[in-house]
N, C-alpha and C positions, 0 to 999 in steps of 0.2 A: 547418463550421469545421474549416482542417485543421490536422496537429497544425503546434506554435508550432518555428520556428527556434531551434535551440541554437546558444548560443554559452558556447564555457569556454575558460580558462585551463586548461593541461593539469599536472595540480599534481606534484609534485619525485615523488609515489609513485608517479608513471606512467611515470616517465621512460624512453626506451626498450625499452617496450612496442609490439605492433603496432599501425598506428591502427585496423584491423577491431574486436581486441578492446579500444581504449576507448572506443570507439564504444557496444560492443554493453555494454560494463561503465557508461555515461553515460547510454546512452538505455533499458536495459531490452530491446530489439530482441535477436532472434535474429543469431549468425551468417550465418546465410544470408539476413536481411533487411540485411545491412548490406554483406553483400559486393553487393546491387542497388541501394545505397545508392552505393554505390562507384562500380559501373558504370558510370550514369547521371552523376555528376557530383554528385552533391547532398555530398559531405563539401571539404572545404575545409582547410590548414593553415596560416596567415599570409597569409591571400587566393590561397593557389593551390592549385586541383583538386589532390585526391589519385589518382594516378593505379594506385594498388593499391593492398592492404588490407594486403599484410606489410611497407608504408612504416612504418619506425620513428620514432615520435614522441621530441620531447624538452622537460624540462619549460621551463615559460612561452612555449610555443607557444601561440597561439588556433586552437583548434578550432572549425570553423563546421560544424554540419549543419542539411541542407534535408530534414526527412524527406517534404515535399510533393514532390518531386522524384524519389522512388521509385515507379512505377508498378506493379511489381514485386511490395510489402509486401500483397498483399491480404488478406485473413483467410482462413482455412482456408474448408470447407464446414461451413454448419452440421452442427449432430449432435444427431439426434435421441435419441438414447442416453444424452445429458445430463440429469442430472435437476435440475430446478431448483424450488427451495421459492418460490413466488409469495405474499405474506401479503396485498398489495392492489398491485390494478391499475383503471388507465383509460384515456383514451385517450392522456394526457400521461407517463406516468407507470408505471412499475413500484416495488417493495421488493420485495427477496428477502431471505430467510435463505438464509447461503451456510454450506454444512458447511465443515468444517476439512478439509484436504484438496485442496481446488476451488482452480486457480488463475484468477484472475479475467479474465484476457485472454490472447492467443499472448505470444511474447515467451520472449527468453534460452533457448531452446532446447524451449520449452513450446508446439507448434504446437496439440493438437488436445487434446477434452475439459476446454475449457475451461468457464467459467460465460457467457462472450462467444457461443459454439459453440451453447451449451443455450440462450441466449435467443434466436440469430437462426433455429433451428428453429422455434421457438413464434412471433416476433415481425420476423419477415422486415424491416418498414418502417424497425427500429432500427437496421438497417446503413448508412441513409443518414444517421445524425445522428453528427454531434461530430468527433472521430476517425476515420476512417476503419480504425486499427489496432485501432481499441478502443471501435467503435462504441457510442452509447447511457452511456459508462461516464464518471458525475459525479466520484467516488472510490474511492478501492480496500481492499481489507483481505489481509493476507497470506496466503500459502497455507495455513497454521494457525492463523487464525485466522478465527474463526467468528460468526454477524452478520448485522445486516442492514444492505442497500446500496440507495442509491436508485440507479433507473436513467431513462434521457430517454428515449422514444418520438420525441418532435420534435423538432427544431431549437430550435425556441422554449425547448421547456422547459427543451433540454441550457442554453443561452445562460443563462438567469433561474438553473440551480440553481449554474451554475459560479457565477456571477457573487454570488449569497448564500453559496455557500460562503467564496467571497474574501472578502465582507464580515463573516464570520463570525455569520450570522444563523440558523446548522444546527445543531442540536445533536446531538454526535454523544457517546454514553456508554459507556464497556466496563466490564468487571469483570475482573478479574487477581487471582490469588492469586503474591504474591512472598516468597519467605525474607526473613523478620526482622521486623522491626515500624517502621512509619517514625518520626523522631520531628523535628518534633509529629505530630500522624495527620492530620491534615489541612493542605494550603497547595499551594504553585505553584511546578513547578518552572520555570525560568524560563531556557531554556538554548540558544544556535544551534546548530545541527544541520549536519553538512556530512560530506562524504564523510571515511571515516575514512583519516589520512597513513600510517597502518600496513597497514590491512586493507583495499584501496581496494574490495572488495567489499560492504564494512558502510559504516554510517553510526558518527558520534558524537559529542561537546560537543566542538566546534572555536569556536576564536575568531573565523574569520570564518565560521561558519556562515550558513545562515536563522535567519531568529527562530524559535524554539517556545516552546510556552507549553502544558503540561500540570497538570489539578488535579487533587486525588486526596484521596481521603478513606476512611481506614481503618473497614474494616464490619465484620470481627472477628477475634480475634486466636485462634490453634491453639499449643497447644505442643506436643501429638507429634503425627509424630513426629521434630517438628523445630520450632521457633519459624518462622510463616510467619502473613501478615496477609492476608487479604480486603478489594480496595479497590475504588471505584470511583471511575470516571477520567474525568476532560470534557476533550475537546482544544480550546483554542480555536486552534491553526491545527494544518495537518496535511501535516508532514512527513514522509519515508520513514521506519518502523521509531521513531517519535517515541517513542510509549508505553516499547517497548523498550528504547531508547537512556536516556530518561528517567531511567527505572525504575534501569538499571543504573548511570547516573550519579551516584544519591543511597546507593548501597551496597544497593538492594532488586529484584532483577532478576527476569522473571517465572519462577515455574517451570517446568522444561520445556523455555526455550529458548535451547536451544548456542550459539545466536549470540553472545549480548549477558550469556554466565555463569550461568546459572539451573538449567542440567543439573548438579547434583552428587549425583544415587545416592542420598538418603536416604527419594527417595518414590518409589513409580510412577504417572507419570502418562502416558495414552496421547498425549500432544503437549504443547505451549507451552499452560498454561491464564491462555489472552486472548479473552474474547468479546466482541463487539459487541451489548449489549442493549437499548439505545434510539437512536431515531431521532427525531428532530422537525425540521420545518421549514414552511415556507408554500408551498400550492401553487404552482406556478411558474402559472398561468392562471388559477382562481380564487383565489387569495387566503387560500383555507380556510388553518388553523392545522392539520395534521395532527402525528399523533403514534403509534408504533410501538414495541415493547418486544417482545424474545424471549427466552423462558426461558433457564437455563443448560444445555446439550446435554446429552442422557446420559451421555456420558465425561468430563465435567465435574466433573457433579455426583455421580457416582459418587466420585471424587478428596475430593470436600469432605467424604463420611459417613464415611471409612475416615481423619478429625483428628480430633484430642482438642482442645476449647475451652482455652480458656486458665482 
């Protein structure tokens, strides 16, 4: 399956910008995947070839890319030097725990020492399924954030887990510690997600966003050395930076991360403390109900002994 044709509206924050870089700012892609993006033919602007990358966009232009069209985008070489935490595998199917740290696929300027790099060393066959950019890869988790990830070995099974992800049949659960206490401690935020008109880098609660749908339920509450809560979170869909965006929507962002407000100096914590600690879903071939959980990482959970309870 290769990846899907984009098409956008180029919104007023882009406005003359190059179209290389809203390319590589829309689709995730490296510069230099985009300028053979370019090359080839495959980007488009009101139905006509774009015939270089420092072509100035303007907004309510339709941008068309054909990332099939790049012959170019191939994945680095594996690497064997990647380390990758495997909790169960077969012959459909991988989970990993991915450290914090790990960026999940090449892309925006991140060619090599990927978690993509570390699987196609160990698991060669993965580079024929799904993406071609992003082999084997159902969903992603950010480079700080830490987890576990199902991955496809086959065609078959990439098809059956995207296709239960859409339907929202995966359950996917993190744990986030964010400044303040939410209130009530439990419910759903319920908010569309879209590229942010300000920071066209981030995401954030846009009126014509995507849907999101985040739930969250407060697990305990710290007052030094600052009022901050322990939640766990269920995405029932899964937009870029969603939890984040979320989180900081309702006044409680996670700590730790710069992006979305959560850095303010009163704690140390070695990154964004956002994990991925449950995984569930049905096998994509047999049927089985499987089910996954990872502890909270040592730099985690180190952060959690040095609060005071409430």
């Amino acid at each position: 399956m290769a990846a899907e044709v984009l098409t956008e509206v180029v919104p007023d924050a882009l406005d003359g910008e190059r179209v290389d870089r809203v390319v590589s700012l829309l689709t995730g892609r490296s510069r230099s995947e985009v300028t053979e993006l370019v090359r080839v033919g495959g980007v488009e602007l009101d139905g006509v070839v774009v015939p270089a990358g420092k072509l100035r966009v303007a907004a309510g232009q339709v941008l068309l890319v054909r990332p099939g069209d790049a012959p170019g985008t191939a994945l680095p070489e594996a690497d064997a030097g990647v380390a990758v935490s495997v909790v169960y595998e077969d012959a459909d199917i991988l989970v990993v725990d991915k450290p914090a740290g790990m960026v999940v696929h090449p892309g925006a300027g991140r060619e090599g020492g990927t978690l993509v790099s570390g699987l196609l060393a160990r698991y060669p066959e993965v580079a024929a399924v799904g993406d071609p950019t992003r082999p084997g890869i159902v969903h992603r988790l950010d480079r700080d954030t830490s987890g576990l990830l199902v991955v496809a070995r086959t065609s078959v099974a990439y098809e059956q887990l995207v296709a239960d992800l859409a339907a929202r049949t995966v359950t996917r659960r993190y744990v986030a510690l964010v400044w303040g206490v939410p209130d009530p401690r439990h419910g759903i935020v319920d908010a569309p997600i879209g590229r942010s008109p300000r920071q066209p880098m981030r995401q954030a609660v846009v009126a014509d966003g995507r849907p999101a749908r985040t739930r969250y339920a407060v697990r305990a509450v710290y007052a030094e050395p600052a009022e901050m809560a322990l939640l766990g979170l269920e995405l029932e869909t899964g937009r870029t930076h969603q939890i984040r965006v979320h989180l900081q929507a309702i006044g409680h962002p996670v700590v730790g991360d710069r992006d979305y407000g959560g850095e303010r100096g009163r704690i140390r914590t070695p990154r964004m403390f956002l994990h991925a600690e449950h995984l569930g879903f049905v096998h994509p071939t047999t049927g089985a109900a499987l089910s996954f959980d990872a502890p909270l990482p040592p730099d985690l959970a180190s952060v959690l002994a040095h609060l005071t309870p409430a």
